[in-house]
PAZADREN-52903 format. One record per atom (N, C-alpha, C, CB): atom name; x, y, z. Coordinates in nm, 4 decimals, always signed. Glycine has a CB too. Example, Ala and Ser with C-alpha at 12.3 -4.5 7.8 and 13.67 -1.06 7.14 Angstrom:
BEGIN
N, +1.3190, -0.5690, +0.7800
CA, +1.2300, -0.4500, +0.7800
C, +1.3200, -0.3300, +0.7800
CB, +1.1308, -0.4473, +0.9046
N, +1.2850, -0.2250, +0.7080
CA, +1.3670, -0.1060, +0.7140
C, +1.2900, +0.0030, +0.7870
CB, +1.4084, -0.0598, +0.5725
***
This chain:
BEGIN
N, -6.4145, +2.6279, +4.8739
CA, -6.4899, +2.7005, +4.7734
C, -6.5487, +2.8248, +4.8399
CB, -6.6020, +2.6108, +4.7102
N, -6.5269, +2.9657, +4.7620
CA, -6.5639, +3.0626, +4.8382
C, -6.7286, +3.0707, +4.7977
CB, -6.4694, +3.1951, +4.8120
N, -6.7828, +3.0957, +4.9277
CA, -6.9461, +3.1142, +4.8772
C, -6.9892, +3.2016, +4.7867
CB, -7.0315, +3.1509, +4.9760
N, -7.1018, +3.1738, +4.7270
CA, -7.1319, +3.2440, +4.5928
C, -7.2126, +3.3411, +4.6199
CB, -7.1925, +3.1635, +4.4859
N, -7.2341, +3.5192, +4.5307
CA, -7.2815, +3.5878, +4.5938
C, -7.4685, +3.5397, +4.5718
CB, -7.2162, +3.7276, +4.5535
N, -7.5149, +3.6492, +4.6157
CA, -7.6655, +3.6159, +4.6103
C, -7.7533, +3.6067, +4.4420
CB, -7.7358, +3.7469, +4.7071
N, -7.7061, +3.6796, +4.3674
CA, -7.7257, +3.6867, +4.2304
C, -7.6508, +3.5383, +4.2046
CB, -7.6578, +3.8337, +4.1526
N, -7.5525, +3.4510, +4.1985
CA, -7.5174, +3.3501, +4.1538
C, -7.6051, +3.2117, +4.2175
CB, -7.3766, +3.3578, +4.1739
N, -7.6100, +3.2637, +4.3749
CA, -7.6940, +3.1380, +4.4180
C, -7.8412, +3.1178, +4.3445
CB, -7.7210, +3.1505, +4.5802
N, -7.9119, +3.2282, +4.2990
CA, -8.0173, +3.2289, +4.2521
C, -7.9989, +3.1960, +4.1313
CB, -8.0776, +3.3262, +4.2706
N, -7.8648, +3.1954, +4.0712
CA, -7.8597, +3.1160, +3.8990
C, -7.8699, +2.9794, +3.9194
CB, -7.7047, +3.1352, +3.7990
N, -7.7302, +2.9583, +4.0393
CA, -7.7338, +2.8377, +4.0935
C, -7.8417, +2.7103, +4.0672
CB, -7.7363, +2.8728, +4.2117
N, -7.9517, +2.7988, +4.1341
CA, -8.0676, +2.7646, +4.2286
C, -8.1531, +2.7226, +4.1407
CB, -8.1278, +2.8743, +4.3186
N, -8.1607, +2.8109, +4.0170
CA, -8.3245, +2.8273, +3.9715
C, -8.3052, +2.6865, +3.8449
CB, -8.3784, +3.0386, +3.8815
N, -8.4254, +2.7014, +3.7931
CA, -8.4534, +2.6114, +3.6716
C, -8.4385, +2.6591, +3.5374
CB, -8.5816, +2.5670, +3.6752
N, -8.3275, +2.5829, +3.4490
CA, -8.3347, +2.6119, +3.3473
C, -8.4108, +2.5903, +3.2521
CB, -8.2687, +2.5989, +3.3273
N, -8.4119, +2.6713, +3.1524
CA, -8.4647, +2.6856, +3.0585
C, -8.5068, +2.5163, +2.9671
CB, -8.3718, +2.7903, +2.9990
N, -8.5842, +2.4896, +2.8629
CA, -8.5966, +2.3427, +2.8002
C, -8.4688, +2.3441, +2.6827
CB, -8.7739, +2.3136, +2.7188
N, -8.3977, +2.4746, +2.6561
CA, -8.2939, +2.4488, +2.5483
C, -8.1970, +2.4197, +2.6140
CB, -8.2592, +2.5506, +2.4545
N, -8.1629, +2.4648, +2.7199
CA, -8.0388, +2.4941, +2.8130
C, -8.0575, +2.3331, +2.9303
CB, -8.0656, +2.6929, +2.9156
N, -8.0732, +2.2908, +2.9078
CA, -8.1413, +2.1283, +2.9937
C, -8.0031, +2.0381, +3.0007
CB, -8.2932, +2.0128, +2.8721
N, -7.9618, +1.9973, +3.0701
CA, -7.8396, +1.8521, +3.0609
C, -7.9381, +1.7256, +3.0771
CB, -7.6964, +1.8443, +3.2204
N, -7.8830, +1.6592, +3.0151
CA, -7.9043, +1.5406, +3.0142
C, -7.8095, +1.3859, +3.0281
CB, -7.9574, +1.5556, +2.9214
N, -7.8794, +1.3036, +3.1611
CA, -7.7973, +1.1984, +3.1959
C, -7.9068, +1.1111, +3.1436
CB, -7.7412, +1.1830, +3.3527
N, -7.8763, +0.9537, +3.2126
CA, -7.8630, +0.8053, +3.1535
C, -7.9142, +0.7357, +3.3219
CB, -7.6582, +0.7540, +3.0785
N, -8.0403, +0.6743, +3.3022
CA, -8.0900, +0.5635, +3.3828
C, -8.0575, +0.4620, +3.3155
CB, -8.2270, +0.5595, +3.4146
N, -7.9932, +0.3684, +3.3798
CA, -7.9910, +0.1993, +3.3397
C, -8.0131, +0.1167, +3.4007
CB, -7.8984, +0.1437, +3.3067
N, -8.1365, +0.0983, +3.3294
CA, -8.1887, -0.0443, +3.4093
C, -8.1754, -0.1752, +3.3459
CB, -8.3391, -0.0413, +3.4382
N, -8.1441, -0.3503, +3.4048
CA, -8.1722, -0.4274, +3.3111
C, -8.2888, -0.4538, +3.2317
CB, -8.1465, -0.5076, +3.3489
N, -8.3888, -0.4053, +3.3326
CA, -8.4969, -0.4515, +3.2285
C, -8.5424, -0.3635, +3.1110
CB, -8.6186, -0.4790, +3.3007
N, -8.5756, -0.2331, +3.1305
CA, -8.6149, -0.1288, +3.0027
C, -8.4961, -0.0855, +2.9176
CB, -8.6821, +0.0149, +3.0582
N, -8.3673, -0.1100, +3.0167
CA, -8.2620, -0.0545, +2.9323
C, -8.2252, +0.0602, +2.9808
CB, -8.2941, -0.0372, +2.7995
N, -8.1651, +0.1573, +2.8740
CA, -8.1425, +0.3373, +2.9160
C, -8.2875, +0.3893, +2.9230
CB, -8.0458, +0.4478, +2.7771
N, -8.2598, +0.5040, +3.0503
CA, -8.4018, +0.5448, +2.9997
C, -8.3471, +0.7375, +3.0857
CB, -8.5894, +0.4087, +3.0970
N, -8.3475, +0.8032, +2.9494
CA, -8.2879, +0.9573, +2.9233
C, -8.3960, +1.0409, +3.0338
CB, -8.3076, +1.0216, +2.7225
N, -8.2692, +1.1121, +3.1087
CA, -8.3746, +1.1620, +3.2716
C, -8.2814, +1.3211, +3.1576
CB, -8.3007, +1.0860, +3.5505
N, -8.4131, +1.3827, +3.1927
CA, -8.3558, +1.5475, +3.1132
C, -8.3927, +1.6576, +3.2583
CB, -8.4937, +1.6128, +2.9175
N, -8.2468, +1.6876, +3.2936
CA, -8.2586, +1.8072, +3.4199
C, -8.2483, +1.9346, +3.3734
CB, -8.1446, +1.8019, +3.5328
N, -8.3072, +1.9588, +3.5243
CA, -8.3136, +2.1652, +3.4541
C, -8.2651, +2.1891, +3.6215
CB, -8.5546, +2.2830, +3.3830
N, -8.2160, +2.1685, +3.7230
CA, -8.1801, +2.2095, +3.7714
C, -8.0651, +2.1318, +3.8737
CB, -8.2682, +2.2637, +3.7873
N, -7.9541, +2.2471, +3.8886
CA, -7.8198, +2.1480, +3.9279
C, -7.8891, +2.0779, +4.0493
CB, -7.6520, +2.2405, +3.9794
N, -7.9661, +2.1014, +4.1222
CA, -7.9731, +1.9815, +4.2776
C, -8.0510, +1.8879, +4.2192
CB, -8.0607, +2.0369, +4.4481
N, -8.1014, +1.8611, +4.0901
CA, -8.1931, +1.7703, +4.0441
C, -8.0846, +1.6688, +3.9753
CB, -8.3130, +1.8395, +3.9436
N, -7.9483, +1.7074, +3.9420
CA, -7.8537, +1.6364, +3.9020
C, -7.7318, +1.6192, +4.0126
CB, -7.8161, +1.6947, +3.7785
N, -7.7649, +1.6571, +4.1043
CA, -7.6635, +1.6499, +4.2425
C, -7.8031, +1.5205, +4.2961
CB, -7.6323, +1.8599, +4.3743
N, -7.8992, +1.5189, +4.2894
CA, -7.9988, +1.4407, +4.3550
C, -7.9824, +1.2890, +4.2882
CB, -8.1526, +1.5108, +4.3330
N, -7.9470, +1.3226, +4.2020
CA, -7.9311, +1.1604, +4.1071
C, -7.8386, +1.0762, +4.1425
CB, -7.8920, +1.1683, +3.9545
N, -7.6952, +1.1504, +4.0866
CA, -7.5750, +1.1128, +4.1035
C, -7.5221, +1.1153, +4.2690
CB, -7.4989, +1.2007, +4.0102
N, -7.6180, +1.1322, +4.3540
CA, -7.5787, +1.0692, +4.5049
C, -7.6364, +0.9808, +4.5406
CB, -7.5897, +1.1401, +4.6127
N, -7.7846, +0.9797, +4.4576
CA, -7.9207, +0.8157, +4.4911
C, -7.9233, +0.7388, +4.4202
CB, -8.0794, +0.8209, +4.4899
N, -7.8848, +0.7585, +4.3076
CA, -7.9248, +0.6139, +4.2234
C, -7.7428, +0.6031, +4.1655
CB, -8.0895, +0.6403, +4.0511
N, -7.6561, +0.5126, +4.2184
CA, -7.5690, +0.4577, +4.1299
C, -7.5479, +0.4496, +4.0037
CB, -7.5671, +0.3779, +4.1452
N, -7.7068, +0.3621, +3.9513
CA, -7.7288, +0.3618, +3.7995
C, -7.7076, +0.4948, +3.7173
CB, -7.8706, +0.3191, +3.7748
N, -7.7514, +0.6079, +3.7751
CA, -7.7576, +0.6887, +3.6936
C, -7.5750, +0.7659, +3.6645
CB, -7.8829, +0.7805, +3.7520
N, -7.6122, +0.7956, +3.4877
CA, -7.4855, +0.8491, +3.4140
C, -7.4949, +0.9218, +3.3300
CB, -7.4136, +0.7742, +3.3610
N, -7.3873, +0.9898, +3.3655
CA, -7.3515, +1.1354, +3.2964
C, -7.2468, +1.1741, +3.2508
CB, -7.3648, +1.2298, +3.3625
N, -7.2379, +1.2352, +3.1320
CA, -7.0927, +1.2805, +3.1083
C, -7.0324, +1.4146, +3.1830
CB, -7.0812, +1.3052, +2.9569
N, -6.9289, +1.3920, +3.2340
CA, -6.9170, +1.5047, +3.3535
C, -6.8301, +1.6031, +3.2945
CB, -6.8498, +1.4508, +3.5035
N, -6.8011, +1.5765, +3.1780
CA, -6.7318, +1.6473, +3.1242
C, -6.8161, +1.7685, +3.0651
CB, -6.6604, +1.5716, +3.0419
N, -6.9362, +1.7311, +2.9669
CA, -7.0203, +1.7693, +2.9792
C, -7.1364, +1.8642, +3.0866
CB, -7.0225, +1.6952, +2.9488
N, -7.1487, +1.8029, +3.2400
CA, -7.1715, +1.8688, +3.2964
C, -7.0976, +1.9690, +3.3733
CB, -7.2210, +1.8175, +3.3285
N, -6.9596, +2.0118, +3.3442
CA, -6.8728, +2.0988, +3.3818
C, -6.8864, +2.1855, +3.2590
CB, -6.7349, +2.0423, +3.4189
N, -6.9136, +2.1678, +3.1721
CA, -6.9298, +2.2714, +3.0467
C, -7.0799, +2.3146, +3.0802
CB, -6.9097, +2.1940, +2.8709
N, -7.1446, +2.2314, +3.1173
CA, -7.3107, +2.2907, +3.1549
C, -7.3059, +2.4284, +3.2829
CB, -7.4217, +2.1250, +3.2419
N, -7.2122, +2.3937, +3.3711
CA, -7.1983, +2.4225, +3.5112
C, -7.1123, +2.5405, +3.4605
CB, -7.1320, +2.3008, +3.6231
N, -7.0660, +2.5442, +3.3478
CA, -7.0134, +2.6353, +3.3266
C, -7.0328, +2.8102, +3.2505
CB, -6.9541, +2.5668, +3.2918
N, -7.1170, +2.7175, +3.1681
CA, -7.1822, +2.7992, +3.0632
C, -7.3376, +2.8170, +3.0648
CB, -7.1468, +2.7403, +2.9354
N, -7.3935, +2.8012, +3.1299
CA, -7.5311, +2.7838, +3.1732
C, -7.5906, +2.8141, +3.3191
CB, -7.5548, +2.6557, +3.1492
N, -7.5182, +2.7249, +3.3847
CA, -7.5123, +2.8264, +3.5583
C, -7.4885, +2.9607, +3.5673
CB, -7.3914, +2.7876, +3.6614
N, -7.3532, +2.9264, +3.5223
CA, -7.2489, +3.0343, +3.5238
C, -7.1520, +3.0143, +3.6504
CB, -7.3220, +3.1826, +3.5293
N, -7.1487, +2.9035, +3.6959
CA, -7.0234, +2.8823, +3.8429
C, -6.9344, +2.8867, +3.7669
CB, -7.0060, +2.7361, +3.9533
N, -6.8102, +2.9654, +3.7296
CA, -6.6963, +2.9343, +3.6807
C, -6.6373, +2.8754, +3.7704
CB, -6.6305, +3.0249, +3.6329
N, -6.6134, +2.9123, +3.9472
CA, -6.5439, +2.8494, +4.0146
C, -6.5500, +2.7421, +4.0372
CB, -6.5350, +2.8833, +4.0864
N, -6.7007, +2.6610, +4.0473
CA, -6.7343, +2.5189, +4.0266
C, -6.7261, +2.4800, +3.9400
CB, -6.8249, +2.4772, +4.0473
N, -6.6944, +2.5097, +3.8291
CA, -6.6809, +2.4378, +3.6984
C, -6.4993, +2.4354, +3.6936
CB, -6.7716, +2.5361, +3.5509
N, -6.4044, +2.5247, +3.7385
CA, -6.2735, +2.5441, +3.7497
C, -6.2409, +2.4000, +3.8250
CB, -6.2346, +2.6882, +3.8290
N, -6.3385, +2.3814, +3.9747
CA, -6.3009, +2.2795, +4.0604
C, -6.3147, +2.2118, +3.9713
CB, -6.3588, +2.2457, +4.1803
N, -6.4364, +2.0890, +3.9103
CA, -6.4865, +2.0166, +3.8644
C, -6.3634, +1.9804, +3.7334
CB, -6.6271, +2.0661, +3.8467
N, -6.3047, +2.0564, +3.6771
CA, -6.1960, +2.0758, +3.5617
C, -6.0932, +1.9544, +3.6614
CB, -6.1194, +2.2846, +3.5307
N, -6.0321, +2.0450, +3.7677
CA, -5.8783, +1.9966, +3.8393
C, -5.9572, +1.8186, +3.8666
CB, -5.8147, +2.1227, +4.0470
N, -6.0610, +1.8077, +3.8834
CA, -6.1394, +1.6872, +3.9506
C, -6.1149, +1.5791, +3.8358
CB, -6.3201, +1.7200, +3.9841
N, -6.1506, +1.6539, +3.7002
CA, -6.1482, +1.5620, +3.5915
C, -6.0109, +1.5203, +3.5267
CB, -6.2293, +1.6185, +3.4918
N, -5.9221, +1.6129, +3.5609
CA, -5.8190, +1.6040, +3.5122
C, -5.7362, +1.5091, +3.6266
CB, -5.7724, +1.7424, +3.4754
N, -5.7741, +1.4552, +3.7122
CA, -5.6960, +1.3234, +3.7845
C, -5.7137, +1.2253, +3.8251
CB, -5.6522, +1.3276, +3.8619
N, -5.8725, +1.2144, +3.7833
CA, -5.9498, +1.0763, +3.8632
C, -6.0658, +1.0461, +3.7266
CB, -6.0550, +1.1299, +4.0623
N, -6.0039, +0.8758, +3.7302
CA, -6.0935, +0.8076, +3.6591
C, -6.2209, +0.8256, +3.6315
CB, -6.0940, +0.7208, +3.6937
N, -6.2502, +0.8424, +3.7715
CA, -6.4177, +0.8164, +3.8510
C, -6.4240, +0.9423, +3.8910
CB, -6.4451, +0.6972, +3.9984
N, -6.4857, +1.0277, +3.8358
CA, -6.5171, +1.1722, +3.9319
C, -6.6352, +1.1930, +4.0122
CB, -6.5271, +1.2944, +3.8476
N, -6.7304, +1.0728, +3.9950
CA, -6.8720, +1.1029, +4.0458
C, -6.8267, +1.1308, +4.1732
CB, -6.9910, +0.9862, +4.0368
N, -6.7970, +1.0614, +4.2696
CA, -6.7736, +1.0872, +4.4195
C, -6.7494, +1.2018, +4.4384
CB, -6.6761, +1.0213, +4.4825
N, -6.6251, +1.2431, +4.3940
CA, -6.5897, +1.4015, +4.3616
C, -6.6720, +1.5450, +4.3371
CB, -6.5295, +1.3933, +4.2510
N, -6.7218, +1.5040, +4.2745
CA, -6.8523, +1.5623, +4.1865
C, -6.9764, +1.6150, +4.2733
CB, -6.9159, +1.4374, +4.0875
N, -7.0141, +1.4752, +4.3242
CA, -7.1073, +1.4752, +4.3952
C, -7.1195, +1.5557, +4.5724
CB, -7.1203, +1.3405, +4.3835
N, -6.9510, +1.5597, +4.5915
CA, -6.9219, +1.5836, +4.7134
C, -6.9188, +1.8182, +4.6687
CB, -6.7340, +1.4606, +4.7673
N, -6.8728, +1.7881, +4.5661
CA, -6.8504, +1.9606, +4.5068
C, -6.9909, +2.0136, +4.4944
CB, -6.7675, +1.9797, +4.3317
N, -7.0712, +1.9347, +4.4383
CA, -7.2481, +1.9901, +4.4151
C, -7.2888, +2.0078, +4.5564
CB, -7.3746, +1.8608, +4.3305
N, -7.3106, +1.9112, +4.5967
CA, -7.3219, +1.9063, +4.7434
C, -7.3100, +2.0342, +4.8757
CB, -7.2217, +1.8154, +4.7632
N, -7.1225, +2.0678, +4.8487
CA, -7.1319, +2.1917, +4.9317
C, -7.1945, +2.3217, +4.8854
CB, -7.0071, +2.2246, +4.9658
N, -7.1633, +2.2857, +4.7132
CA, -7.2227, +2.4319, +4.6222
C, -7.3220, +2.4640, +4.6950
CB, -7.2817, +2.4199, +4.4577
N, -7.3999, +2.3796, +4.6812
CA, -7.6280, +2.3969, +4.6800
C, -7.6030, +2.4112, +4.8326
CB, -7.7864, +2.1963, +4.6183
N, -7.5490, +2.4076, +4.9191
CA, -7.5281, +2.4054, +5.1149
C, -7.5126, +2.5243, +5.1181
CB, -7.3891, +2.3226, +5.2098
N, -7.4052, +2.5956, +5.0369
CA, -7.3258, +2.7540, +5.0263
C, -7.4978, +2.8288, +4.9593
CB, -7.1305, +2.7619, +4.8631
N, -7.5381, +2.7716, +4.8544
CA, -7.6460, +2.8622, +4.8051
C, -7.7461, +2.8496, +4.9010
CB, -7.7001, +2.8315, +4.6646
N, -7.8023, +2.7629, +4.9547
CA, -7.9121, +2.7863, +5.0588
C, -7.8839, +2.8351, +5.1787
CB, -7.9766, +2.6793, +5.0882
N, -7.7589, +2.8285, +5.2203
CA, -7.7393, +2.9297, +5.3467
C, -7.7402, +3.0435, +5.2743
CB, -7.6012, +2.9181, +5.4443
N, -7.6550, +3.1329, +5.1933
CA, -7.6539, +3.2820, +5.1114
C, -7.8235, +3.3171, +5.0863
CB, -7.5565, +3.2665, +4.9311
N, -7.9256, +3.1887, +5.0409
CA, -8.0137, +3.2839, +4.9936
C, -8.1056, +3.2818, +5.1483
CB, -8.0993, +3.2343, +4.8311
N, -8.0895, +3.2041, +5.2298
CA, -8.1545, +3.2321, +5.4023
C, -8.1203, +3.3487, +5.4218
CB, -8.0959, +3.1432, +5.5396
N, -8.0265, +3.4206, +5.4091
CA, -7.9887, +3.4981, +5.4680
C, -8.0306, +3.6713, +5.4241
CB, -7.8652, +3.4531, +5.4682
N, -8.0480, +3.6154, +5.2703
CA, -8.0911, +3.7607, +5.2368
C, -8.2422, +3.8242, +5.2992
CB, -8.0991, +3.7638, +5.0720
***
């Protein structure tokens, strides 16, 4: 993934808006679902690497990542990801992962 310039890491980076929000799925046995509402991609890269339980439609969050970030190139990866594997979290999680690594080295640097 080529690193993103400094204007994207800071879209990347920042917090969205309360209209513009994704939303995943805690499941627990005892309370049940319980709706976690993010505003920022490492707050949904933070989930989907710590808590197992938690779920998301990733299909969904590639349309978020897409249209709301604005990573087309991470949302392009995230596409080829969905289109061959059952299970994309691993995938997913490993793509967010270098993204937010690429944006915090780019914005150190400015």
């Amino acid at each position: 993934m080529n690193p993103p310039s400094e204007e994207l890491a800071v879209r990347i980076t920042r917090e969205v808006d309360w209209d513009e929000r994704i939303e995943g799925a805690l499941f627990d046995p005892g309370p049940g679902e319980m709706v976690e509402r993010l505003f920022r991609l490492e707050d949904v890269y933070n989930l989907l690497s710590g808590l197992p339980n938690f779920q998301m439609d990733f299909h969904g969050l590639k349309n978020w990542i897409h249209g709301v970030i604005g990573d087309e190139e991470l949302a392009d990866l995230m596409d080829e990801v969905l289109s061959r594997s059952r299970d994309p979290r691993q995938e997913t999680v490993l793509l967010l992962g270098e993204r937010l690594q690429q944006c915090a080295q780019v914005l150190r640097e400015k």
